[in-house]
N, C-alpha and C positions, 0 to 999 in steps of 0.2 A: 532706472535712470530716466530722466527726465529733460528731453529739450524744448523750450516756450515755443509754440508755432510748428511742430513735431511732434509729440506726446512720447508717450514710456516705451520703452524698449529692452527687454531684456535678452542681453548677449549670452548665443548657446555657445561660443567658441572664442578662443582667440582673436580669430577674423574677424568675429561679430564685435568683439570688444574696441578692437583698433579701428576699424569704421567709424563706430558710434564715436570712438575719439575723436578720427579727424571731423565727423560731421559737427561735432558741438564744440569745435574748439572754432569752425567755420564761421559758424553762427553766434557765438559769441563776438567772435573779432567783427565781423560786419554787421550782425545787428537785423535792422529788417531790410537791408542793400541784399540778405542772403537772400532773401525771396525773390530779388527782383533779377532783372537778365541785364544787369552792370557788368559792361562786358571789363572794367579796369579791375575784379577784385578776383578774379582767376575761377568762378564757379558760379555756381547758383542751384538752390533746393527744388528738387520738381516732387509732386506726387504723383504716384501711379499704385494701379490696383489689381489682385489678382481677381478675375472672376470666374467664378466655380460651376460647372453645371449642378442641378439641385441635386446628383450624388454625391458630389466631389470629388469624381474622378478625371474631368476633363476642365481646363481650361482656358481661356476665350482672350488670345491673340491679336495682336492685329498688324500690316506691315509697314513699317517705317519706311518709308520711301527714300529719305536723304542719306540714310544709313542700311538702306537695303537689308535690316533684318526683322524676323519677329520679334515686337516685344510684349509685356503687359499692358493693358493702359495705362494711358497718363499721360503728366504736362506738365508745362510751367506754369510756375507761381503766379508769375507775372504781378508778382508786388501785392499778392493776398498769402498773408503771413501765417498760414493754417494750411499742412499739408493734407493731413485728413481729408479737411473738405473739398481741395483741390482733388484730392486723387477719388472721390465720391464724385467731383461733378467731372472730373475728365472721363469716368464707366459711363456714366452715364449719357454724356454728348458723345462719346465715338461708339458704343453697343449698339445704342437704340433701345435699348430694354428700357422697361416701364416702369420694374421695380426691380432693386439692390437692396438686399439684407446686409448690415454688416456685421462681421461675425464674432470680432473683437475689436475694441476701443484703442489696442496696444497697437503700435510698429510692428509688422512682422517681417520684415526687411531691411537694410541697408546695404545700398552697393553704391560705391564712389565709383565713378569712372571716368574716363578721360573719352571726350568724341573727337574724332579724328577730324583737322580740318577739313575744310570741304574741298571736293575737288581732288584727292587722295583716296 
């Protein structure tokens, strides 16, 4: 399955499947507004990334401050319609690392989530 400005993604589970729904039913209905931080259309698409140490057993975190937890990297779209390359260039400007291999072209992820407003 295939969403424009997203790429493929194939759902291991239920969970994974109703995700991927609500994500591309998101992006359908708003178009390239999904990308951007319109705060009237109730969401917006970020990309983030997992990065692996070269065994692949650890890793590489970093802390959210406004939401006070660990997460992977990444970011907002901010109105560039290619999460890929969003969540390539968000490892890359919060690591500092020099090089990132990517290890597959697919999605390996989706998680909708609600952020708590602020101040809460």
């Amino acid at each position: 399955m295939q969403i424009d400005g997203i790429g493929r993604f194939v759902p291991r589970d239920a969970r994974d499947g109703e995700e991927w729904g609500r994500l591309r039913d998101f992006c359908a209905r708003w178009g390239l507004a999904a990308f951007s931080r319109d705060p009237f259309i109730g969401g917006h698409v970020t990309g983030s990334a997992f990065v692996l140490s070269p065994d692949g057993r650890s890793v590489l975190l970093t802390h959210h401050a406004k939401l006070d937890r660990w997460l992977q990297l990444g970011g907002h779209c901010d109105g560039i319609a290619d999460a890929r390359f969003v969540a390539m260039k968000e490892a890359y400007e919060e690591s500092g690392l020099a090089r990132i291999a990517l290890l597959s072209p697919d999605v390996f992820d989706v998680d909708i989530h609600e952020i708590p407003p602020r101040g809460t």
